[in-house]
C-alpha positions as CSV (number, residue, x, y, z in Angstrom):
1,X,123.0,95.5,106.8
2,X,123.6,91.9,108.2
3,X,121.2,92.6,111.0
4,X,118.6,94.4,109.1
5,X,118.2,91.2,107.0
6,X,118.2,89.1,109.4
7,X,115.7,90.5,111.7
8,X,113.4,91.2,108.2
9,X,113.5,87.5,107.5
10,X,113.0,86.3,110.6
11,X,109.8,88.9,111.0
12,X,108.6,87.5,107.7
13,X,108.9,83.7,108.9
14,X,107.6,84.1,111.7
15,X,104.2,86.2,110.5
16,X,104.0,83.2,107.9
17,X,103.7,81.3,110.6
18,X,100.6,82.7,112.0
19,X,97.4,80.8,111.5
20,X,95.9,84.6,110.9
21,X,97.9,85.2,107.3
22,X,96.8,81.8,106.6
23,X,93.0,82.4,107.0
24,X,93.3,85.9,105.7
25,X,94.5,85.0,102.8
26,X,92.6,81.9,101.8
27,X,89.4,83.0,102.7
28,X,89.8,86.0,100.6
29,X,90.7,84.2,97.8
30,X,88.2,81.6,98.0
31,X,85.8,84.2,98.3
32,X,86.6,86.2,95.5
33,X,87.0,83.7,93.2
34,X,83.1,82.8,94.4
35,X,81.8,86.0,93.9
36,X,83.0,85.8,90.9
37,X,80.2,82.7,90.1
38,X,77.3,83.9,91.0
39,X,74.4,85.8,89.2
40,X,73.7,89.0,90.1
41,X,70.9,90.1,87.6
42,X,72.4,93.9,87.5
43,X,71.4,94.4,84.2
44,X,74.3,94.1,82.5
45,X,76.5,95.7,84.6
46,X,77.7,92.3,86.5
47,X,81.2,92.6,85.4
48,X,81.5,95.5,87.1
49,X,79.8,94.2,89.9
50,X,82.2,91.9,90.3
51,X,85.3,93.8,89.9
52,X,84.2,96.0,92.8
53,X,83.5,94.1,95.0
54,X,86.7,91.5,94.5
55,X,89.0,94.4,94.4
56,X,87.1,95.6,97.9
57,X,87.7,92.1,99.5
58,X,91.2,92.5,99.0
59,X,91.2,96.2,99.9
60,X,89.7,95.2,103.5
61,X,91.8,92.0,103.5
62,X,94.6,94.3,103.6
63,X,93.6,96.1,106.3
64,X,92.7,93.7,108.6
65,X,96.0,91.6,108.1
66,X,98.4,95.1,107.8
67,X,96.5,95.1,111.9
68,X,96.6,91.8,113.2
69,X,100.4,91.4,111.4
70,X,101.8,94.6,113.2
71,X,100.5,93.4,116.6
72,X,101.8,90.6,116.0
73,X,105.3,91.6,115.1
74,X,105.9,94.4,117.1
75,X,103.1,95.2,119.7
76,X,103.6,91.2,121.0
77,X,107.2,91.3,120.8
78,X,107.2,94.3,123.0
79,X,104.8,92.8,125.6
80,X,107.0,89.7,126.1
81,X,110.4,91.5,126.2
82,X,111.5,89.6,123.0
83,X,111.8,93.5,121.3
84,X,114.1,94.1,124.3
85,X,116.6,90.7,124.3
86,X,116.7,92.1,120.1
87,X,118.1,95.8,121.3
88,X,120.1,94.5,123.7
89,X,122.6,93.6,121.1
90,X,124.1,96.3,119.0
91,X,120.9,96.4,116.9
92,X,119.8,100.4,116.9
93,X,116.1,101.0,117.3
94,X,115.3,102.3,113.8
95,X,117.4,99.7,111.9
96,X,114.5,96.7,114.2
97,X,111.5,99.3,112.8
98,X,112.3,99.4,109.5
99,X,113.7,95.7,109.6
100,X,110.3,94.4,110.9
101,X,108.0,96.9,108.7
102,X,110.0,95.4,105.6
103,X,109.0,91.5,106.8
104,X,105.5,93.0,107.5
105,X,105.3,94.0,103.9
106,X,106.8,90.9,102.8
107,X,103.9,89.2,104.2
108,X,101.4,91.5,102.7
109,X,102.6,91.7,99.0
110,X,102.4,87.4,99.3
111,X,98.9,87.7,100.1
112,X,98.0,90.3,97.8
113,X,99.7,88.5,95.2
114,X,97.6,85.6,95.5
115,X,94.2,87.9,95.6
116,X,95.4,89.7,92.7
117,X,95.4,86.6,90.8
118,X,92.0,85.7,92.0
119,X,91.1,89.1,91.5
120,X,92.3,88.7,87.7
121,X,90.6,84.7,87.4
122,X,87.2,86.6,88.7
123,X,87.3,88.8,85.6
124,X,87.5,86.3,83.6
125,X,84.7,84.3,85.3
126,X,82.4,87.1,85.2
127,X,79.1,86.8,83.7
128,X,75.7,88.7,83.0
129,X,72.9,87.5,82.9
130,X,72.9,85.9,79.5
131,X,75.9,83.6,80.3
132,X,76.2,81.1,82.9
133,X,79.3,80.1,85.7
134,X,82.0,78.4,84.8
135,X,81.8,75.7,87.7
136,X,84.4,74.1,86.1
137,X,87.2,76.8,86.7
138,X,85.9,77.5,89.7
139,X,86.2,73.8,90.9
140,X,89.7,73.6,89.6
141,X,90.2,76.9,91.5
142,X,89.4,75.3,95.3
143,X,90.7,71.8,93.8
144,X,94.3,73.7,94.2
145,X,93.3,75.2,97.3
146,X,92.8,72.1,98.9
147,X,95.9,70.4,97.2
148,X,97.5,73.3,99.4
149,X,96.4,72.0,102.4
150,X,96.6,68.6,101.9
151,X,100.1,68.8,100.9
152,X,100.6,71.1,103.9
153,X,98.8,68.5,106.3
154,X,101.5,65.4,104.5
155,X,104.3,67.4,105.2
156,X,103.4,68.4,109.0
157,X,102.4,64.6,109.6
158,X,105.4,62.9,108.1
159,X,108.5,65.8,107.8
160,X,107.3,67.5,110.9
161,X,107.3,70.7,109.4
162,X,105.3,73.8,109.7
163,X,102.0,73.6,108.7
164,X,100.5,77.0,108.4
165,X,104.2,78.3,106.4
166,X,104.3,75.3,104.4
167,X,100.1,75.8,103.4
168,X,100.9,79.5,102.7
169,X,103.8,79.0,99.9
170,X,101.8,75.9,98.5
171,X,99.2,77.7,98.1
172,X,100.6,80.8,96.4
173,X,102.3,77.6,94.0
174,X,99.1,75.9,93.1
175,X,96.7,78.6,92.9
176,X,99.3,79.9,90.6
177,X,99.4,76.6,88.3
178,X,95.6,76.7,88.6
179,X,95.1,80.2,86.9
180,X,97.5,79.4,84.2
181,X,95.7,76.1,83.6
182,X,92.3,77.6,83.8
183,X,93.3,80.6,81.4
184,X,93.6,78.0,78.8
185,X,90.4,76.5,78.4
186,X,86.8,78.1,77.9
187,X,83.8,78.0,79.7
188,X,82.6,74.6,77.7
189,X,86.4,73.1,78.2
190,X,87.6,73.9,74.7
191,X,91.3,75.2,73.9
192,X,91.7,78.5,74.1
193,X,94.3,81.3,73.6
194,X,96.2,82.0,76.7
195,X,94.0,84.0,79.4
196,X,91.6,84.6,76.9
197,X,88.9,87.0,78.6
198,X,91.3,88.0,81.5
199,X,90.8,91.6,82.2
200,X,94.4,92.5,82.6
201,X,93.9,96.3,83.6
202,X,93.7,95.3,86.9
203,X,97.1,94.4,87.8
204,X,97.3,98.5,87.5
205,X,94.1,98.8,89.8
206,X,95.6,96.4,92.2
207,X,98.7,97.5,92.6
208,X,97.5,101.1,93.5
209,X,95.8,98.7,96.0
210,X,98.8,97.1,97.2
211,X,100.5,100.3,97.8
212,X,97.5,102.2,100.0
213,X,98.1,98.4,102.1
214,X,101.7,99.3,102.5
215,X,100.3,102.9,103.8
216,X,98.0,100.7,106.1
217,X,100.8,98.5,107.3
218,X,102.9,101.6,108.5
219,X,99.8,103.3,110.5
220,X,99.3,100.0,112.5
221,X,103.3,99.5,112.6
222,X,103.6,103.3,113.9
223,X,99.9,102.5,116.5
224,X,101.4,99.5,117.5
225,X,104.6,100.8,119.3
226,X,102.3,102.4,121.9
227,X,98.8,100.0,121.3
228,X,98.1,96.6,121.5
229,X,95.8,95.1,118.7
230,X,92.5,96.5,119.8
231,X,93.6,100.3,119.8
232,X,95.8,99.7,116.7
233,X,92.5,98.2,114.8
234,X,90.6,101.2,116.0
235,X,93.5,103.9,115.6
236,X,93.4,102.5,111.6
237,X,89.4,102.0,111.2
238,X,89.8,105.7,111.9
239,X,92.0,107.3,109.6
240,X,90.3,104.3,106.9
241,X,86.9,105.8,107.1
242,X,88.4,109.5,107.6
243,X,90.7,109.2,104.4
244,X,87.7,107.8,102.2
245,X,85.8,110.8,103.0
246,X,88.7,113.5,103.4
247,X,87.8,114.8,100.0
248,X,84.8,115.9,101.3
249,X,85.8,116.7,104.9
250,X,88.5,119.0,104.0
251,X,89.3,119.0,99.8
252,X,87.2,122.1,99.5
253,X,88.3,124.0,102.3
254,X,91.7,123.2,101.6
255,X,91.8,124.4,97.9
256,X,90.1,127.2,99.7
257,X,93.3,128.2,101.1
258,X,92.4,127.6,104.6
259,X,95.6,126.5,106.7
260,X,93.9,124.0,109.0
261,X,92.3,122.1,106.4
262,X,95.2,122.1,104.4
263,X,96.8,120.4,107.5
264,X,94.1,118.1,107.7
265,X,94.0,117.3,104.2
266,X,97.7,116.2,104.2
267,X,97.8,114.4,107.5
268,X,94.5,112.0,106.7
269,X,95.5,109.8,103.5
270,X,93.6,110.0,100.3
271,X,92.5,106.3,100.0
272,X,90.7,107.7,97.1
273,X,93.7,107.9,95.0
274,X,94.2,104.4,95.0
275,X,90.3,103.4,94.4
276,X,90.1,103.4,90.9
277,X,87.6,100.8,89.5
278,X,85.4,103.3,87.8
279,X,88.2,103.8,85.2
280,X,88.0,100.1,84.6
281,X,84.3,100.1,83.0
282,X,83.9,101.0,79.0
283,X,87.1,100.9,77.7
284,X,89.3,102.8,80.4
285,X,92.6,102.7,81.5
286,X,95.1,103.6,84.7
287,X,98.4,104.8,82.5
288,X,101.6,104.0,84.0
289,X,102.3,107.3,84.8
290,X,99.3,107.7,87.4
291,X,100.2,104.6,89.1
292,X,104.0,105.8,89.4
293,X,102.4,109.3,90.9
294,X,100.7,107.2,93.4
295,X,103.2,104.6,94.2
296,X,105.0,108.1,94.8
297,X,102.6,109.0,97.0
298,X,102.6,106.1,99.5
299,X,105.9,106.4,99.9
300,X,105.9,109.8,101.0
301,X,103.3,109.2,103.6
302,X,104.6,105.9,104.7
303,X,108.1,107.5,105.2
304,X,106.1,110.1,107.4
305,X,103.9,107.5,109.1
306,X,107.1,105.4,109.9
307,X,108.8,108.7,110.9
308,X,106.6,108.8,113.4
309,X,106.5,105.7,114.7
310,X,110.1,105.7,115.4
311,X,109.8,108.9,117.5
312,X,107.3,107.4,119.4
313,X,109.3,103.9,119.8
314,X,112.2,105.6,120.7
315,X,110.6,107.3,123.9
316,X,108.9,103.5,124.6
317,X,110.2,101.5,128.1
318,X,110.6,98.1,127.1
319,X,111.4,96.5,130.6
């Protein structure tokens, strides 16, 4: 157990070390938080507008970074023996899988984390086309982002520490601090009860997200102990776009009784079941009880996806 924590945290540190987490998830942020401000003209319908599409950015954000993180932590460690100087000590090979898919999603949840609460601030900034943007907010919003940097840039120049790892966690701090601050003040400035506005359904809609990017991260995990990054982003495009549409592909055949669709059908994830932002416009609700069905779910077909990946990294020369 020792080991497994070990190798976990140092996956984790080292993947908040990458420029790559860094961009991923500040430009996501930033630009969710900015769709959030402008106007749309849809007739009414820009709140939902704008809950699609932020919830979308950090559906894609998800799965570029569950990609570029798994090359990164096991396809690179591979190619420069560092996988091999690891299991050369009495470390057994599915203990270092599981170890280094657990820092992986480490990583992931941190940055969803911080979208989530941009996602949730970009709710509350959302405006038809009676209202107007609250440039205020928004300002104070990519005020703390820059705080983030600044304070990463002080302690790189004088401490000589990390920059991108100390950016990362100051930023997940002060964008934190900024949506609490933000929540309590209206669009003209004036006191308001705490997060006021805030549509807090969805926290449920992104944590269905957050588990469909744990799904993700063990595809790329399981491509990347054969792949480097370029296959692995293909191998995942492919079951992305395949698992949107599996519904239609294979759903009918499948409750048809035929076998081979019913093979399909469970092999290709339903990506669908975790795309719920319909049930967000007039008045709806994700219960509890569906996200629990679904968090059960991705753990079934992560299990299996990881599964997998460990029979194919236990036939892989590492020399």
């Amino acid at each position: 157990m020792q080991s497994f924590i070990a190798i976990a945290l140092n996956g984790f540190l080292e993947l908040a070390r990458q420029p790559i987490v860094l961009l991923l998830t500040t430009t996501s942020a930033v630009a969710i938080v900015f769709l959030s401000s402008i106007p749309y003209f849809g007739l009414g319908e820009d709140p939902k507008l704008v809950k699609d599409m932020v919830l979308a950015v950090m559906f894609l954000t998800g799965l570029f970074g569950a990609v570029l993180c798994a090359s990164n932590t096991l396809a690179r460690e591979i190619r420069t023996g560092t996988a091999l100087a690891v299991l050369s000590k009495p470390v057994g090979r599915a203990n270092f899988l599981l170890a280094r898919y657990t820092g992986l999603v480490a990583v992931l949840t941190l940055t969803v984390f911080v979208n989530l609460l941009a996602c949730l601030l970009a709710s509350r900034l959302a405006f038809d086309s009676y209202g107007e943007a609250d440039l205020r907010a928004v300002a104070v919003y990519f005020g703390s982002v820059l705080v983030a940097y600044l304070g990463a840039g002080f302690s790189n120049f004088f401490l000589r520490r990390a920059f991108v790892s100390d950016a990362l966690v100051a930023m997940v701090a002060t964008t934190t601090l900024a949506f609490v601050a933000i929540n309590f003040f209206d669009h003209e400035g004036n006191s308001q009860p705490f997060a006021k506005g805030v549509d807090w359904r969805i926290v449920h809609a992104g944590l269905l997200v957050l588990f469909a990017i744990w799904m993700l991260a063990a595809l790329a995990l399981a491509s990347s102990t054969r792949l480097e990054m370029v296959a692995t982003l293909g191998v995942c495009t492919l079951f992305f776009l395949l698992g949107l549409m599996s519904d239609y592909l294979v759903g009918r055949p499948a409750l048809e009784g035929r076998w081979w669709a019913q093979v399909l059908y469970a092999v290709l994830p339903n990506w669908q079941k975790f795309w719920l932002s319909d049930a967000l416009v007039e008045g709806g609700a994700i219960p509890w009880s569906y996200v629990a069905k679904a968090f059960g779910y991705a753990a079934t077909y992560t299990g299996a996806a990881l599964a997998v990946g460990l029979t194919l990294f236990e036939d892989r020369e590492l020399s």
